[in-house]
MOPAC internal coordinates of N, CA, C and O (Angstrom, degrees):
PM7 1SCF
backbone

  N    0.0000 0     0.00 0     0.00 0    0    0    0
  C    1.4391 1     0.00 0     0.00 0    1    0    0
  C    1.5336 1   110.18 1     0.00 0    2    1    0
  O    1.2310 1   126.24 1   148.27 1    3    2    1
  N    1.2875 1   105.61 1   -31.73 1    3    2    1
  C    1.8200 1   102.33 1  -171.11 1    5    3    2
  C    1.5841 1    97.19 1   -85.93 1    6    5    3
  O    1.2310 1   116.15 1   159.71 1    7    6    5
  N    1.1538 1   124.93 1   -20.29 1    7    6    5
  C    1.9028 1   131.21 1   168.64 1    9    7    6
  C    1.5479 1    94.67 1   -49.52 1   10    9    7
  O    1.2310 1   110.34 1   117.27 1   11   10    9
  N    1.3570 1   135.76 1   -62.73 1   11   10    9
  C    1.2949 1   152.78 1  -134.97 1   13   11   10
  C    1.7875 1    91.27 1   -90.44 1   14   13   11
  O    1.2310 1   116.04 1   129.49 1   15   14   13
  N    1.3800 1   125.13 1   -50.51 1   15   14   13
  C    1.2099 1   121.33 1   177.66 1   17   15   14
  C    1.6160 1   116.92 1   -81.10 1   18   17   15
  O    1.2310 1   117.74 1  -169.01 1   19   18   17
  N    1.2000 1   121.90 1    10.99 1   19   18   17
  C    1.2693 1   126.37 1   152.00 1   21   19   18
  C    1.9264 1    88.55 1    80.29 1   22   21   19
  O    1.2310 1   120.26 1  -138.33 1   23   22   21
  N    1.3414 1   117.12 1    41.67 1   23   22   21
  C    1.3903 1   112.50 1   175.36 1   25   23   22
  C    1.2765 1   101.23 1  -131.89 1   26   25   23
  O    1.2310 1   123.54 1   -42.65 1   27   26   25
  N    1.7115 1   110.82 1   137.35 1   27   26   25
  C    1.5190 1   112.23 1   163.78 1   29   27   26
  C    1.0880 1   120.03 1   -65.34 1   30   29   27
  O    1.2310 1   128.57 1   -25.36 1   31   30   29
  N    1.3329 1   101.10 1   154.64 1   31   30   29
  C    1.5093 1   111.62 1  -161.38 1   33   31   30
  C    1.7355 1   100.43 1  -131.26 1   34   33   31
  O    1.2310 1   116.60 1   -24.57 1   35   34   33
  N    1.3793 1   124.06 1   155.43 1   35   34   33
  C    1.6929 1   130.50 1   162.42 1   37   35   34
  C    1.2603 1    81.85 1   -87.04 1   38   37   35
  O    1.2310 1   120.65 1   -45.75 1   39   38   37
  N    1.8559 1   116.35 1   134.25 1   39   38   37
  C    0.7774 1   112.97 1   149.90 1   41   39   38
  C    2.2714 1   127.67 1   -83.15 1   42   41   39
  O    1.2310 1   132.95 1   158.01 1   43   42   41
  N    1.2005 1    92.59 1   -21.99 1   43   42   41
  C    1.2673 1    91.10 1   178.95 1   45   43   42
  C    1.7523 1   113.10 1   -87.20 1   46   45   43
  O    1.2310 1   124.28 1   -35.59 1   47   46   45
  N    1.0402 1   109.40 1   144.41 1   47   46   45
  C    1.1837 1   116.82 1  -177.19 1   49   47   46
  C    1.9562 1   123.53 1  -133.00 1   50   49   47
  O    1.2310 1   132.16 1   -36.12 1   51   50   49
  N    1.3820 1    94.13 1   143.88 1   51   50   49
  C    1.8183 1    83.65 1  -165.15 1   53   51   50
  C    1.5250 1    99.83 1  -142.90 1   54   53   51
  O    1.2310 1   130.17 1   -54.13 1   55   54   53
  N    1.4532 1    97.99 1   125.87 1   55   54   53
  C    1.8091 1   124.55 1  -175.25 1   57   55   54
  C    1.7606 1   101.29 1   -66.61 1   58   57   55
  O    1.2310 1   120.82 1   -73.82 1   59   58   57
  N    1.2575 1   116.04 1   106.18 1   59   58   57
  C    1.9273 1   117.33 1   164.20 1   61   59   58
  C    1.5414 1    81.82 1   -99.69 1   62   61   59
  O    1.2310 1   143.36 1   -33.80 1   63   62   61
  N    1.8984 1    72.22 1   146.20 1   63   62   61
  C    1.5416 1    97.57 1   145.13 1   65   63   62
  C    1.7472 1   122.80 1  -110.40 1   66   65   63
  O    1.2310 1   118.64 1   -39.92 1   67   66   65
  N    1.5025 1   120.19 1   140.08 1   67   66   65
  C    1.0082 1   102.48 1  -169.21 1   69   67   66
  C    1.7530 1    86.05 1   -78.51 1   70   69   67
  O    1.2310 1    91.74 1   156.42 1   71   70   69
  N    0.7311 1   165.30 1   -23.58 1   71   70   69
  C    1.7777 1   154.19 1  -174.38 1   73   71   70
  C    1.5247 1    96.22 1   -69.81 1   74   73   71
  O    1.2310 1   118.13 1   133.35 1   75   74   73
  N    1.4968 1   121.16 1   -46.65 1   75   74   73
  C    1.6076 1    95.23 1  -175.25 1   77   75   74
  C    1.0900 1   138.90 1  -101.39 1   78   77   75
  O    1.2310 1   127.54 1   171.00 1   79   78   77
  N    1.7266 1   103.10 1    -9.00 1   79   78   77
  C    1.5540 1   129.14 1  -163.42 1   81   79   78
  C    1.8479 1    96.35 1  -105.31 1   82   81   79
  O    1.2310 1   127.83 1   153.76 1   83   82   81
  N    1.0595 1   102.52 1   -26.24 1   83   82   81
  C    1.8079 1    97.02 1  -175.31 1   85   83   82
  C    1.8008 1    96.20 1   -99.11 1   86   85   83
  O    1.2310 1   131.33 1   -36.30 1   87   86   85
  N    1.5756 1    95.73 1   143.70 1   87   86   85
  C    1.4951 1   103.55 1   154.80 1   89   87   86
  C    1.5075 1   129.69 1   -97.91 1   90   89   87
  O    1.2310 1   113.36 1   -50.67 1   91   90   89
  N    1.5366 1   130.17 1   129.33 1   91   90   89
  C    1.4585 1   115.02 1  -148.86 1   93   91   90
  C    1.8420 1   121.70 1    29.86 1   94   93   91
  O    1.2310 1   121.45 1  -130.65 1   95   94   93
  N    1.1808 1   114.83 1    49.35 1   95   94   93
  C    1.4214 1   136.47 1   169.97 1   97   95   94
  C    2.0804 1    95.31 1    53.58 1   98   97   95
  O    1.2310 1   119.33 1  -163.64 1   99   98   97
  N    1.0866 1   118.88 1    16.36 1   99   98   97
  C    1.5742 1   109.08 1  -172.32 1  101   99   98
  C    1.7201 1   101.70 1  -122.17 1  102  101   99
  O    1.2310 1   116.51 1   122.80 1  103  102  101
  N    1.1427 1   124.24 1   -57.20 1  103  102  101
  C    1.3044 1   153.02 1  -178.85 1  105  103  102
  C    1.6200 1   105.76 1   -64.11 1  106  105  103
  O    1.2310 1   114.80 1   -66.39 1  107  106  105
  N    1.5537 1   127.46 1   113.61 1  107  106  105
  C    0.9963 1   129.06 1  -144.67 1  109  107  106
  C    1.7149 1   110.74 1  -127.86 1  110  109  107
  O    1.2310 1   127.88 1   -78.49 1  111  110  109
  N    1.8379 1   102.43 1   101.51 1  111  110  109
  C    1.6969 1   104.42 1  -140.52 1  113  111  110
  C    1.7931 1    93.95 1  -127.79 1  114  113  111
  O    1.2310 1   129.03 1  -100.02 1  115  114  113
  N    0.8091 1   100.20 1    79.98 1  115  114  113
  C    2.0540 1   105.62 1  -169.76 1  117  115  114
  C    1.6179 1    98.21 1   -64.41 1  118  117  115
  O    1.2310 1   114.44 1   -40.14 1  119  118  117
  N    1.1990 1   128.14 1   139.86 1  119  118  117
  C    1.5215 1   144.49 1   144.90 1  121  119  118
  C    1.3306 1   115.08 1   -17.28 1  122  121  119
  O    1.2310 1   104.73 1   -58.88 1  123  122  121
  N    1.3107 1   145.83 1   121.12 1  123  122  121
  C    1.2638 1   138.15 1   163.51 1  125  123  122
  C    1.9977 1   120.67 1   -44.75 1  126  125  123
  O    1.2310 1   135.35 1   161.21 1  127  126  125
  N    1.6615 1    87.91 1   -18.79 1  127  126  125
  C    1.6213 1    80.06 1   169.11 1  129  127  126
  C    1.2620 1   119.89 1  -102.71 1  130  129  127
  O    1.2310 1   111.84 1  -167.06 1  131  130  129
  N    1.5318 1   132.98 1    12.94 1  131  130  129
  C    0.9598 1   141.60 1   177.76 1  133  131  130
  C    1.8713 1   113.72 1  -106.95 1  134  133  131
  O    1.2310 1   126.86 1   168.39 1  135  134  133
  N    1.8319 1   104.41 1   -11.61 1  135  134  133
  C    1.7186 1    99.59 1   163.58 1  137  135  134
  C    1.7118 1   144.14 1   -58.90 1  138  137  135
  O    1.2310 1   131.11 1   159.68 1  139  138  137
  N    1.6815 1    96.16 1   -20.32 1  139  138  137
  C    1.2552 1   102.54 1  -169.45 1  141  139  138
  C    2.1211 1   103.46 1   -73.80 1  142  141  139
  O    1.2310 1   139.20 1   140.11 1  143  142  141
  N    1.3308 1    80.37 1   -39.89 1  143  142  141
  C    2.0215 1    94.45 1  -163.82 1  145  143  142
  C    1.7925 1    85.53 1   -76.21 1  146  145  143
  O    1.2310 1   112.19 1   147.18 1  147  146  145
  N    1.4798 1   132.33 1   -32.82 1  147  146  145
  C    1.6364 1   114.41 1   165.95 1  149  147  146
  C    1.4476 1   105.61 1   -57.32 1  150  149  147
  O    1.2310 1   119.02 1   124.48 1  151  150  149
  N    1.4369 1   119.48 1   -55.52 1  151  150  149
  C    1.3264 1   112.01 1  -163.17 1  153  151  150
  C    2.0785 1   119.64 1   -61.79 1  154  153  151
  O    1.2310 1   127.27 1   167.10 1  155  154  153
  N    1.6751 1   103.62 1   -12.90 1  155  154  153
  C    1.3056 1   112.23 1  -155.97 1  157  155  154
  C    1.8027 1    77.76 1   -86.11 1  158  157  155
  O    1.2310 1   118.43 1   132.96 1  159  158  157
  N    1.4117 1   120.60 1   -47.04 1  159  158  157
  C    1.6445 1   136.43 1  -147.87 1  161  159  158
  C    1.6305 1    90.28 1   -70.90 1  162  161  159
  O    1.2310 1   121.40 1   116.87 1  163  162  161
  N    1.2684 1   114.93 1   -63.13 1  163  162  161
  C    1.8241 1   125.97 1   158.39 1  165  163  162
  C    1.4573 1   102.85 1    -8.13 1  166  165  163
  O    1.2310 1   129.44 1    81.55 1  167  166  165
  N    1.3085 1    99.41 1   -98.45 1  167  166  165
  C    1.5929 1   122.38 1  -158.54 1  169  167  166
  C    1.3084 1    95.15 1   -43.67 1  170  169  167
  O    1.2310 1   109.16 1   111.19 1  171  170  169
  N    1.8465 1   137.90 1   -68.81 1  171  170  169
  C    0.9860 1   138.85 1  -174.45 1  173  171  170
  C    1.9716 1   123.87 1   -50.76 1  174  173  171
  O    1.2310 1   117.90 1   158.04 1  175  174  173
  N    1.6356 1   121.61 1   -21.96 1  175  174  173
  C    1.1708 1   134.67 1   152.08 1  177  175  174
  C    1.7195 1   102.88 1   -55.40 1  178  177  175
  O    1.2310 1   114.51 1   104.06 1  179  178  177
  N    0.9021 1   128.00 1   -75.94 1  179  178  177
  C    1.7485 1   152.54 1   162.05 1  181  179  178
  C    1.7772 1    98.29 1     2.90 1  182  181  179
  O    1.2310 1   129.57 1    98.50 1  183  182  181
  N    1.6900 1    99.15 1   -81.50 1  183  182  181
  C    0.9917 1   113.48 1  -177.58 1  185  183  182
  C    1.9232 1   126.22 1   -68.66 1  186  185  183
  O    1.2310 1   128.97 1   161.17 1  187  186  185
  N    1.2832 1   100.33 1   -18.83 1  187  186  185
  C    1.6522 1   102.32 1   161.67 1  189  187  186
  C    1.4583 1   118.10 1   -71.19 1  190  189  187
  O    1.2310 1   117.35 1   138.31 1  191  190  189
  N    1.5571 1   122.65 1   -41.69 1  191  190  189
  C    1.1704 1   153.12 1   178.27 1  193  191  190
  C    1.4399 1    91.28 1   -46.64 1  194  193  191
  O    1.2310 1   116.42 1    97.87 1  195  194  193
  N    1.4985 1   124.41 1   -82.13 1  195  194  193
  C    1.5295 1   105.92 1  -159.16 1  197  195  194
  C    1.6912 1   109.12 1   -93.24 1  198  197  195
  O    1.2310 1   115.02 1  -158.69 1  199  198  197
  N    1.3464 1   127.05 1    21.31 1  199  198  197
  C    1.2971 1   147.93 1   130.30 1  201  199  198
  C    1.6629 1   114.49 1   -23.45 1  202  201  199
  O    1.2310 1   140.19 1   105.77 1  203  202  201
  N    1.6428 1    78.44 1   -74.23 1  203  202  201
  C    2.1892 1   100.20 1  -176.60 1  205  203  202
  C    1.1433 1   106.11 1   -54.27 1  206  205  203
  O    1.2310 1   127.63 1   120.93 1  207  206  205
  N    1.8141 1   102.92 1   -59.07 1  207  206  205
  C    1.1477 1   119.48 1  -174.75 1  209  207  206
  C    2.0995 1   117.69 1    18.32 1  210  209  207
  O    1.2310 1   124.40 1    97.76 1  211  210  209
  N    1.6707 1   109.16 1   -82.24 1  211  210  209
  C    1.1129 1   121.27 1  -168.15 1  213  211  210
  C    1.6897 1   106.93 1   -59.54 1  214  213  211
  O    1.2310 1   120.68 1   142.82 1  215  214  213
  N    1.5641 1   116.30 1   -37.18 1  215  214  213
  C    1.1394 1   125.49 1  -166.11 1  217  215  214
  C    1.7558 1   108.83 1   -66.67 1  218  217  215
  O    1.2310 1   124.75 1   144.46 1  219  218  217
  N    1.1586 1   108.49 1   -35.54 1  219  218  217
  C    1.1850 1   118.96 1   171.00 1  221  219  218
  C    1.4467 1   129.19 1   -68.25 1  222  221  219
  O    1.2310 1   120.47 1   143.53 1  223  222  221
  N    1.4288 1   116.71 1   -36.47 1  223  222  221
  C    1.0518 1   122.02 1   165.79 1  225  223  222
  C    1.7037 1   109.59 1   -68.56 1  226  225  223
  O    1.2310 1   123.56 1   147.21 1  227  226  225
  N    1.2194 1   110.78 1   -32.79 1  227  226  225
  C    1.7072 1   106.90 1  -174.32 1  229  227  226
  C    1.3822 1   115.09 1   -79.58 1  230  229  227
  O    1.2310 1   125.74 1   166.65 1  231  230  229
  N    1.5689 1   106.58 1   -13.35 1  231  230  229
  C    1.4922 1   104.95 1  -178.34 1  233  231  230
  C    1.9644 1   109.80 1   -88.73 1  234  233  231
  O    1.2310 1   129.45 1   157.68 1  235  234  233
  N    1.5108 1    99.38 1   -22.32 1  235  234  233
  C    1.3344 1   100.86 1  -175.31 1  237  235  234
  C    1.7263 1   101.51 1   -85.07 1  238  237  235
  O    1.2310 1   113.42 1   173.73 1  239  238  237
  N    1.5417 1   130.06 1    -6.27 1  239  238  237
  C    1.3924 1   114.61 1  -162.49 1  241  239  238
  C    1.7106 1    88.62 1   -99.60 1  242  241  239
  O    1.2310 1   123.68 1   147.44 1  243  242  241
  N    1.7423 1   110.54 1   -32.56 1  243  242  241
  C    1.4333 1   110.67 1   170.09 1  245  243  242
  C    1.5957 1   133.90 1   -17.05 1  246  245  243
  O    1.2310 1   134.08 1   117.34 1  247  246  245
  N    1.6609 1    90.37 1   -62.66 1  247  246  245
  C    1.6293 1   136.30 1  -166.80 1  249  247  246
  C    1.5547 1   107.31 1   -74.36 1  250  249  247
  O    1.2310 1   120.10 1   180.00 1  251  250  249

């Protein structure tokens, strides 16, 4: 759906629990089997980021 609205999207995506992934629900402590699919979701935010990058700057010099 976000393909169709012309918005980037992460494609990877990763299920927390706030009971297992948070410490006292504030403190933010992910599963060792849940680092690889953060680190894939990361990198891929990362790489949209300096993607926009230019677009962003052209929309703010627009304005």
């Amino acid at each position: 759906m976000a393909a169709e609205l012309q918005m980037a999207d992460v494609r990877r995506q990763v299920a927390l629990s706030v009971i297992t992934d948070f410490e006292n629900f504030r403190v933010f402590k992910p599963g060792e089997y849940d680092l690889p699919a953060l680190d894939t979701m990361h990198d891929q935010g990362i790489a949209w980021s300096a993607v926009l990058a230019p677009l962003r700057t052209a929309s703010a010099v627009a304005a």
